[in-house]
Backbone and ligand atoms as CSV (ligand in chain L), in Angstrom:
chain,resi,resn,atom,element,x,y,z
A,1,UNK,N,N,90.721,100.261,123.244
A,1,UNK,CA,C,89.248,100.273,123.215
A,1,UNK,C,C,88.703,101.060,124.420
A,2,UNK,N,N,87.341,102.290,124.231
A,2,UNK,CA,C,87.369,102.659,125.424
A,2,UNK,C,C,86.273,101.906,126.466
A,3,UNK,N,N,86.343,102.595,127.217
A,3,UNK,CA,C,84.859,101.650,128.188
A,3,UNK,C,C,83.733,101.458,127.475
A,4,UNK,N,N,83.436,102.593,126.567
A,4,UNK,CA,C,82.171,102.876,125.917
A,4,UNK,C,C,81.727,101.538,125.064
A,5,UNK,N,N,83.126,101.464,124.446
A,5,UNK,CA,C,82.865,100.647,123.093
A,5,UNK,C,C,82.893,99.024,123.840
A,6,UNK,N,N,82.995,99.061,125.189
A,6,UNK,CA,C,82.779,97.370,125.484
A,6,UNK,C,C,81.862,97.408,125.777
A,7,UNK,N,N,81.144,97.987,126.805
A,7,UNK,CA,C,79.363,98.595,126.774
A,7,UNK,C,C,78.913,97.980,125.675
A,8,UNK,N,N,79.150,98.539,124.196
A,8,UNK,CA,C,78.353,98.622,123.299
A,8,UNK,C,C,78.438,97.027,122.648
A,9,UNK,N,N,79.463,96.364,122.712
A,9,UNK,CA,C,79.722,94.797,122.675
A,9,UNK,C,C,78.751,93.793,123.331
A,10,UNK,N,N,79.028,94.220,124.404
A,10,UNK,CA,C,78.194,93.348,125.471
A,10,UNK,C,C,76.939,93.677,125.069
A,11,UNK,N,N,76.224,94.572,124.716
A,11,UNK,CA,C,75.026,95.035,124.642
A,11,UNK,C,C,74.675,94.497,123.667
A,12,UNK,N,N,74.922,94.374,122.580
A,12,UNK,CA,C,74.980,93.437,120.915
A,12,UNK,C,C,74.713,91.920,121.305
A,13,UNK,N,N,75.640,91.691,122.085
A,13,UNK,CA,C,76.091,89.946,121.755
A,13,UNK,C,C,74.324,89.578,123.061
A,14,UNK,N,N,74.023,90.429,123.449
A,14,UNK,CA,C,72.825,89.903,124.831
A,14,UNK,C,C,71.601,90.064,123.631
A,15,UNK,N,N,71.812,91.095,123.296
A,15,UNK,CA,C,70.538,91.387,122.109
A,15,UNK,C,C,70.596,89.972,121.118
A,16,UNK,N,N,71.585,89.442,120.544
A,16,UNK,CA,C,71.581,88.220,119.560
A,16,UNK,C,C,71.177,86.875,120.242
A,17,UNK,N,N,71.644,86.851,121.308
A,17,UNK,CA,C,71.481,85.312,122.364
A,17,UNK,C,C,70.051,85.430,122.520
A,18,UNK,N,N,69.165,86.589,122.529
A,18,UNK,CA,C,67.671,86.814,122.914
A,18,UNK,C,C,67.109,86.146,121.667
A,19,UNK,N,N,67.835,86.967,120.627
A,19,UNK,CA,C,66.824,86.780,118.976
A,19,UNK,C,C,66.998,85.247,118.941
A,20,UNK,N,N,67.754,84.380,119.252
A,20,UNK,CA,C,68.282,83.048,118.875
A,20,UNK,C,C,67.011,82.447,120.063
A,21,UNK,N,N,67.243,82.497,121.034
A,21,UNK,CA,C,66.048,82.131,122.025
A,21,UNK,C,C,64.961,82.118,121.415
A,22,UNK,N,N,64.399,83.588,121.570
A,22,UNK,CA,C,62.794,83.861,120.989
A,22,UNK,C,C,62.539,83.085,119.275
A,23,UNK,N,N,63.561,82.749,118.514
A,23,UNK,CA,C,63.047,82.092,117.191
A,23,UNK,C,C,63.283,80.598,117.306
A,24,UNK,N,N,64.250,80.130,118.314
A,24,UNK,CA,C,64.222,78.857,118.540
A,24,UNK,C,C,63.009,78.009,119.205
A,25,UNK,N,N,62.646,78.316,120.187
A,25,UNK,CA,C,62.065,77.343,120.868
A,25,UNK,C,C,60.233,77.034,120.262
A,26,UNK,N,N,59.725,78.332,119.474
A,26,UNK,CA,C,58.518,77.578,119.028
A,26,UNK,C,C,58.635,76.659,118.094
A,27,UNK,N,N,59.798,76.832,116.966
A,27,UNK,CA,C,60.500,75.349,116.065
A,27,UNK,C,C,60.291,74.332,117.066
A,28,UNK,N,N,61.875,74.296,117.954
A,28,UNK,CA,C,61.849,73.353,118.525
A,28,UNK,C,C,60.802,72.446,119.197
A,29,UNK,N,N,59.729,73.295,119.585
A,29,UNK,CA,C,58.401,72.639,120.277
A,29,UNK,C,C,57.530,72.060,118.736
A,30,UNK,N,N,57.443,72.760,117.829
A,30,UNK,CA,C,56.798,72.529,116.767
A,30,UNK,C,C,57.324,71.192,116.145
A,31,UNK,N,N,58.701,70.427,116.552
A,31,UNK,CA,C,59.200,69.237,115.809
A,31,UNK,C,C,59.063,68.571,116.970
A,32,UNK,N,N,58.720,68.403,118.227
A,32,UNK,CA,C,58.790,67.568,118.875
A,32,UNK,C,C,58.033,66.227,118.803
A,33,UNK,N,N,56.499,66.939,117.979
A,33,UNK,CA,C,55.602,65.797,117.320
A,33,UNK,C,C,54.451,66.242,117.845
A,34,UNK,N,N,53.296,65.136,118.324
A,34,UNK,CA,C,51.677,64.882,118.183
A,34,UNK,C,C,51.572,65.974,119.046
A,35,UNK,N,N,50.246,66.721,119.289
A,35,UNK,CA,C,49.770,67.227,120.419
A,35,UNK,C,C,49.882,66.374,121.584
A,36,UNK,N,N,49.941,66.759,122.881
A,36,UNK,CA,C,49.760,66.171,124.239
A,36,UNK,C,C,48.809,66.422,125.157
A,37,UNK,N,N,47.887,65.429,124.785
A,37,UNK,CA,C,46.741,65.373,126.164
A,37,UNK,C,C,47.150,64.740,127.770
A,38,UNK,N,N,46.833,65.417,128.734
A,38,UNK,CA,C,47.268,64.755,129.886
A,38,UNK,C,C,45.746,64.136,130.346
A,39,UNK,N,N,45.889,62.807,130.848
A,39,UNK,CA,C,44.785,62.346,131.461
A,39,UNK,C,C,44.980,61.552,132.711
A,40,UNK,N,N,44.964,62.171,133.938
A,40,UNK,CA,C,44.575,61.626,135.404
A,40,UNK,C,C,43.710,61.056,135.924
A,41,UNK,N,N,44.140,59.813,136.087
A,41,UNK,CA,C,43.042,58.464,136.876
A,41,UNK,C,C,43.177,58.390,138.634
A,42,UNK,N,N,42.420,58.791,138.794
A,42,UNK,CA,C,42.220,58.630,140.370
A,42,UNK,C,C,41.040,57.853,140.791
A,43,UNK,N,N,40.649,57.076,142.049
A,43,UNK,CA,C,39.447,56.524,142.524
A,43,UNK,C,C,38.014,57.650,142.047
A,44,UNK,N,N,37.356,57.551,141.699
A,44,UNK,CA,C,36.720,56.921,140.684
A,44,UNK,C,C,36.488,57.678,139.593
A,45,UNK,N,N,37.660,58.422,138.818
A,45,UNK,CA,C,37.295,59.155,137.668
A,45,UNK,C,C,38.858,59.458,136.909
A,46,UNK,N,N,38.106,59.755,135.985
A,46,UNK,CA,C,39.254,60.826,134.541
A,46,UNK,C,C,39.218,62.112,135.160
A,47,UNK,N,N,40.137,62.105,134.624
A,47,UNK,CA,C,40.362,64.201,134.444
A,47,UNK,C,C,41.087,64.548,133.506
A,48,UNK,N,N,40.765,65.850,132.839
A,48,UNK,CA,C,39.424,65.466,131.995
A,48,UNK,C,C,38.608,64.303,131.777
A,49,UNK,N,N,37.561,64.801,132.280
A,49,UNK,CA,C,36.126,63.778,132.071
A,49,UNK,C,C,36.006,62.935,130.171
A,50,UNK,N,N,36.173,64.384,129.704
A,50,UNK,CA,C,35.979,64.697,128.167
A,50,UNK,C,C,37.103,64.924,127.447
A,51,UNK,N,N,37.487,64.600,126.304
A,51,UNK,CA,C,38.459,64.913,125.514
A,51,UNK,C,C,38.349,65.082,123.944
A,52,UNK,N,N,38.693,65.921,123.242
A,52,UNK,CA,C,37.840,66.291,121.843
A,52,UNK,C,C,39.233,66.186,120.684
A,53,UNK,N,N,38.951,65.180,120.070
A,53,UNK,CA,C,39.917,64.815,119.411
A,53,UNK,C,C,39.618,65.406,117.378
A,54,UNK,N,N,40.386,65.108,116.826
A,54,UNK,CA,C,40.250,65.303,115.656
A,54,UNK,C,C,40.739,64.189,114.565
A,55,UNK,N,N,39.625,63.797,113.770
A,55,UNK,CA,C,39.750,62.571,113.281
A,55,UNK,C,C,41.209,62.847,111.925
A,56,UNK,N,N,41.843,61.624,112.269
A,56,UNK,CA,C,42.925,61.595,111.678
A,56,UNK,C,C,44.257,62.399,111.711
A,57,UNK,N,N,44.102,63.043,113.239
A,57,UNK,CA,C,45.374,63.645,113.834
A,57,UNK,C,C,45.591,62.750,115.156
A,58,UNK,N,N,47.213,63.114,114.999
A,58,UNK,CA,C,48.066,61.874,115.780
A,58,UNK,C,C,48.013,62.878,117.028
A,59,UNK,N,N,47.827,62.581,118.377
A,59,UNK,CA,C,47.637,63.055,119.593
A,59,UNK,C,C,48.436,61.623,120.362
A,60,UNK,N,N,49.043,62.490,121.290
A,60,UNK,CA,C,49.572,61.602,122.473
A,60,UNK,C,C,48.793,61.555,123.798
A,61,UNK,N,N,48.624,60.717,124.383
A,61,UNK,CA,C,48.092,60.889,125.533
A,61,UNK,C,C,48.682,60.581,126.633
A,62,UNK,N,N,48.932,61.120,127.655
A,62,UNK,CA,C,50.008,60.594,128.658
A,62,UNK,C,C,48.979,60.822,129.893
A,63,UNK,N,N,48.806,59.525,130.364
A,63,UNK,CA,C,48.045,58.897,131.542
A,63,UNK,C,C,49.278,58.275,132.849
A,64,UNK,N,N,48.308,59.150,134.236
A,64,UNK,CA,C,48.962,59.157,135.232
A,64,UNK,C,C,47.754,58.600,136.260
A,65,UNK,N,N,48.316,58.176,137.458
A,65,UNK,CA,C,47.521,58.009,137.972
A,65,UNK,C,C,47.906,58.939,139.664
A,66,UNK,N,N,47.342,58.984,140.117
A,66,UNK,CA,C,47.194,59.627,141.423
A,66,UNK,C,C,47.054,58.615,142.991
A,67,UNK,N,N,46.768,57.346,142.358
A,67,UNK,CA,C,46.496,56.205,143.677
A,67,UNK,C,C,46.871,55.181,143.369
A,68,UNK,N,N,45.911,54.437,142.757
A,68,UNK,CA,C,46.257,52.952,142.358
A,68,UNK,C,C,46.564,52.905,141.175
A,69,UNK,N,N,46.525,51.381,140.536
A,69,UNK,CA,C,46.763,51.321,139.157
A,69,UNK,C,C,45.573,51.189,138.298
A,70,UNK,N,N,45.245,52.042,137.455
A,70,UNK,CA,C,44.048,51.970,137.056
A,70,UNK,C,C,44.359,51.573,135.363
A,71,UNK,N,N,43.428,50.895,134.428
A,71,UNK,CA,C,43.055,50.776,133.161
A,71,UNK,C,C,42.771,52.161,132.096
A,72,UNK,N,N,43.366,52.390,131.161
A,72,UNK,CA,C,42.487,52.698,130.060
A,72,UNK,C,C,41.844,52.006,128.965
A,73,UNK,N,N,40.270,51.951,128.800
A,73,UNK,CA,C,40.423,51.056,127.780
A,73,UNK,C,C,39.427,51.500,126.506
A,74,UNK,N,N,40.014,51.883,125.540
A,74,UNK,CA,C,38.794,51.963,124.579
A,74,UNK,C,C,38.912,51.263,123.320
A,75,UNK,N,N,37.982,50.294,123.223
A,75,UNK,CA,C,38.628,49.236,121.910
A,75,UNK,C,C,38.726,49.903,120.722
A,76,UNK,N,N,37.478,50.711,119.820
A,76,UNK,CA,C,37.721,51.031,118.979
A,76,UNK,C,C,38.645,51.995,118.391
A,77,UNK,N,N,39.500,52.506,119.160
A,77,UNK,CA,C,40.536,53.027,118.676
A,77,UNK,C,C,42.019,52.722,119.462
A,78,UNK,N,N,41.502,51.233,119.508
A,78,UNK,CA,C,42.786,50.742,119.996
A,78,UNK,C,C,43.923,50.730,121.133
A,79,UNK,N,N,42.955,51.675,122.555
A,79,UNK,CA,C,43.397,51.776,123.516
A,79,UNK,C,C,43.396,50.785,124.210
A,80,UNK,N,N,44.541,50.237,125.384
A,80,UNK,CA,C,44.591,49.307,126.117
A,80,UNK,C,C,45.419,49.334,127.431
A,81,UNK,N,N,45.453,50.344,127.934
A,81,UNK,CA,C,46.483,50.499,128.369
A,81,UNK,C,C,46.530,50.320,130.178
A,82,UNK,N,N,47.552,49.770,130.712
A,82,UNK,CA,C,47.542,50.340,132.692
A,82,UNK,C,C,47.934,51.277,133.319
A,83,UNK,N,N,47.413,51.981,133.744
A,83,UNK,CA,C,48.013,53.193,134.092
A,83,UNK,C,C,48.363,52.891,135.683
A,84,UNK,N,N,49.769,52.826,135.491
A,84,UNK,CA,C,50.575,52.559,137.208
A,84,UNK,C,C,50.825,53.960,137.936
A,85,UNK,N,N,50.636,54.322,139.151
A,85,UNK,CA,C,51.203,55.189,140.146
A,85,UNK,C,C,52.592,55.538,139.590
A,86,UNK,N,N,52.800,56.812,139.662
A,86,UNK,CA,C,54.073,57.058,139.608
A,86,UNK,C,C,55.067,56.970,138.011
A,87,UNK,N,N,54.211,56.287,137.397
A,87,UNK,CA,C,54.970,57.036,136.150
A,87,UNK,C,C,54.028,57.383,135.481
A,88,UNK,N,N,54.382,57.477,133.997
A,88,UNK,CA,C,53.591,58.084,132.442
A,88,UNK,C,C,53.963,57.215,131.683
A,89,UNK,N,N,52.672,57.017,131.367
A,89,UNK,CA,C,52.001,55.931,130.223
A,89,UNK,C,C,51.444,56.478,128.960
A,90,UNK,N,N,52.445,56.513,128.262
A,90,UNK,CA,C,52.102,57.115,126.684
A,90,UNK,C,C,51.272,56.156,126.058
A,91,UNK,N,N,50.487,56.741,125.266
A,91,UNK,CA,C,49.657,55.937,123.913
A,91,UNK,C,C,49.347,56.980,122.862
A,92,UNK,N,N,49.669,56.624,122.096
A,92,UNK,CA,C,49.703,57.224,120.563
A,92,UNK,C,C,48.496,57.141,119.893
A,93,UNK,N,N,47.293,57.637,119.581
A,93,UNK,CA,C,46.698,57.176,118.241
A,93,UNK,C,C,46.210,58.471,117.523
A,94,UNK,N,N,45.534,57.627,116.470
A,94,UNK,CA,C,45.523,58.461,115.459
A,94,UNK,C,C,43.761,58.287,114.730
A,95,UNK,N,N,42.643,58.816,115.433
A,95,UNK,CA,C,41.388,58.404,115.384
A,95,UNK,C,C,40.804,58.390,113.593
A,96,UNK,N,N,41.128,57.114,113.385
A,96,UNK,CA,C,40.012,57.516,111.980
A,96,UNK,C,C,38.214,57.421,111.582
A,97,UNK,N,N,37.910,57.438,112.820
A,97,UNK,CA,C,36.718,58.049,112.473
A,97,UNK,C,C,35.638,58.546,113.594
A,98,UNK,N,N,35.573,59.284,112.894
A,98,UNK,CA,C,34.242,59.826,114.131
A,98,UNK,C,C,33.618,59.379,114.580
A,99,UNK,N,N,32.985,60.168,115.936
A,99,UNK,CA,C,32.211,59.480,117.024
A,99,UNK,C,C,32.574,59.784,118.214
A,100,UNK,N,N,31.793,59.187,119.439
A,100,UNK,CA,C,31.820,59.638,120.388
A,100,UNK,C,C,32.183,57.776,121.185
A,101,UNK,N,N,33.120,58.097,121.776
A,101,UNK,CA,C,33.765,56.709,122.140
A,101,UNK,C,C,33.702,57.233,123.701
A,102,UNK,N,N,33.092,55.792,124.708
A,102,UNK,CA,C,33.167,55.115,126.126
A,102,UNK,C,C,34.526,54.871,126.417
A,103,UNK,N,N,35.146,55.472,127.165
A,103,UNK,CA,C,36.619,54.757,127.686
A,103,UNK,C,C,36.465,54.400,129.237
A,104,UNK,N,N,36.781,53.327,129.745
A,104,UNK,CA,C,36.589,53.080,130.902
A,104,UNK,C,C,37.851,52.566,131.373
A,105,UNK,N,N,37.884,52.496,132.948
A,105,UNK,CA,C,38.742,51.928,133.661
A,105,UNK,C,C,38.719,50.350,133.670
A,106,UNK,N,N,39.593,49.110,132.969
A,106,UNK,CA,C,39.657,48.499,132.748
A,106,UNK,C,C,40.812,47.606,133.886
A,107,UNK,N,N,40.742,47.817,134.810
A,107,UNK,CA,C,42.007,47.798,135.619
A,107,UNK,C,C,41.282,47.808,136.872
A,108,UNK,N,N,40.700,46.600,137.610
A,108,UNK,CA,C,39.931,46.572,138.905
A,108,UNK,C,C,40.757,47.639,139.631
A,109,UNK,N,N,39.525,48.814,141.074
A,109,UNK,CA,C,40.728,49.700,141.481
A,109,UNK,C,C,39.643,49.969,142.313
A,110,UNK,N,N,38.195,49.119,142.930
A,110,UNK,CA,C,38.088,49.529,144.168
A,110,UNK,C,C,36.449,49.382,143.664
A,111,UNK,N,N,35.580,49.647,145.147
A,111,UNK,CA,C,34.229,49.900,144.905
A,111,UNK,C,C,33.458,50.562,143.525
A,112,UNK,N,N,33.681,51.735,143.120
A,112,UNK,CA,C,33.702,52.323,142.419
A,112,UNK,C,C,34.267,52.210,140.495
A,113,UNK,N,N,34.685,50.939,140.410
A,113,UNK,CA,C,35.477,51.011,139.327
A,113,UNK,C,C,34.366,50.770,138.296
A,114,UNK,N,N,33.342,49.913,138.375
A,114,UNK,CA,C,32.733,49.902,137.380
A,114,UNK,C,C,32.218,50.850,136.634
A,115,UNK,N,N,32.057,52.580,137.438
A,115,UNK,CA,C,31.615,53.476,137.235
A,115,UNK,C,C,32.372,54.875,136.273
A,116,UNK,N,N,33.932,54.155,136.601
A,116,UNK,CA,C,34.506,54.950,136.439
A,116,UNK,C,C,34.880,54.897,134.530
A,117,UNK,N,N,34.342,56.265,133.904
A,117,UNK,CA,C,34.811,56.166,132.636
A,117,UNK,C,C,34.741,57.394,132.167
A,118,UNK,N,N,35.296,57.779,130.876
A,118,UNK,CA,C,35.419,59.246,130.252
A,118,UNK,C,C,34.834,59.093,128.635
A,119,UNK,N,N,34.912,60.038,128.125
A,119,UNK,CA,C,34.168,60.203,126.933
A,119,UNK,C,C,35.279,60.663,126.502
A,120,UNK,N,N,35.578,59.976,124.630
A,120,UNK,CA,C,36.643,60.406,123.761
A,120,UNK,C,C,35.331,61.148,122.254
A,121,UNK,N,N,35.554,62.409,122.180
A,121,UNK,CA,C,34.522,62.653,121.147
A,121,UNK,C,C,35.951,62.815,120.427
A,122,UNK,N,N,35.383,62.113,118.676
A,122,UNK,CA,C,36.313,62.220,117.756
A,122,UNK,C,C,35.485,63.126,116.748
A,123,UNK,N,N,36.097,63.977,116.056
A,123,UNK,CA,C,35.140,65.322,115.137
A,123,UNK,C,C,35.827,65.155,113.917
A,124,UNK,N,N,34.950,65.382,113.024
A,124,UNK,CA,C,35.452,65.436,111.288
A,124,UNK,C,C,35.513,66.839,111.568
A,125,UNK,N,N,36.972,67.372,111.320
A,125,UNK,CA,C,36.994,68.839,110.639
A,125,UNK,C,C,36.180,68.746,109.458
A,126,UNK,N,N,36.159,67.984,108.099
A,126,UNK,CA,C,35.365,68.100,107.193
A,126,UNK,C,C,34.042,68.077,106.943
A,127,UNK,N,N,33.553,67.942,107.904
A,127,UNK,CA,C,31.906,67.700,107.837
A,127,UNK,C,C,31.372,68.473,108.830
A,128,UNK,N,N,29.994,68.733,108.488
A,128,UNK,CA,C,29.400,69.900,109.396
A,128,UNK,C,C,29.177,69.098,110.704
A,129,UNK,N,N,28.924,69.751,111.580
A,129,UNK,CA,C,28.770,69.024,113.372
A,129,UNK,C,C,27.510,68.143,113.018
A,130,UNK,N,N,27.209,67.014,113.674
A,130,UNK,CA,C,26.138,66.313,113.533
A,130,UNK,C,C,24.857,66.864,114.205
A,131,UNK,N,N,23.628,66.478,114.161
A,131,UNK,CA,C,22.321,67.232,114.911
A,131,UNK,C,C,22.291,66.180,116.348
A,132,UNK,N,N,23.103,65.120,116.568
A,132,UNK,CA,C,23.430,64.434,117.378
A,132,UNK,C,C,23.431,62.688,117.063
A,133,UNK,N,N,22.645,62.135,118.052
A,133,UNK,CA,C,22.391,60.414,117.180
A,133,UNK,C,C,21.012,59.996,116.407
L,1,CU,CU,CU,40.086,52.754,138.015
């Protein structure tokens, strides 16, 4: 075999390991499941403030906190959750119906806690936007 033709080997087999890369990983991300919202609780707020959901799609939410241990809580769609320092706190749902939902910090966490809350807007893809309440 001469030099040429191992050149031309090596050059093949780098070109195929690429194509396998570039068609794998948007699958792979595409089966992993729900969308992922990140939401950070710190003294005295969300981050994102706001979050815009879509009624009857499954979204994950993974809540962290930055200080203490703070609450998520929004009843009508079944949130309840503590959000501890230092890890991630998954919650799953799946909003069936529209509206604009109060989530607050449910989890005493200082002067400020009563204040502290975020807005979950849930949207009908099927229906036109509302003129408001
Ligand atoms: Cu709090």
């Amino acid at each position: 075999m001469t030099r040429n033709g191992m050149f031309r080997i090596a050059g093949g087999g780098l070109v195929v390991i690429a194509g396998l890369l570039a068609t794998a990983s948007p699958r792979a991300r595409a089966e992993e499941g729900p969308r992922v919202i990140v939401i950070t609780a710190k003294r005295f707020e969300f981050s994102p403030k706001k979050i815009t959901l879509k009624k009857g799609e499954t979204v994950r939410l993974q809540l962290k906190s930055e200080d203490v241990t703070h609450g998520l809580f929004v009843r009508p769609l079944g949130i309840d959750k503590d959000i501890t320092p230092g890890e991630t706190t998954e919650v799953t749902v799946t909003p069936q119906v529209a509206g604009r939902y109060r989530a607050i910090c449910d989890h005493f966490c200082g002067a400020g806690h009563g204040g502290m809350k975020m807005t979950i807007v849930v949207e009908d893809p099927g229906s036109a936007p509302s003129a408001g309440n």
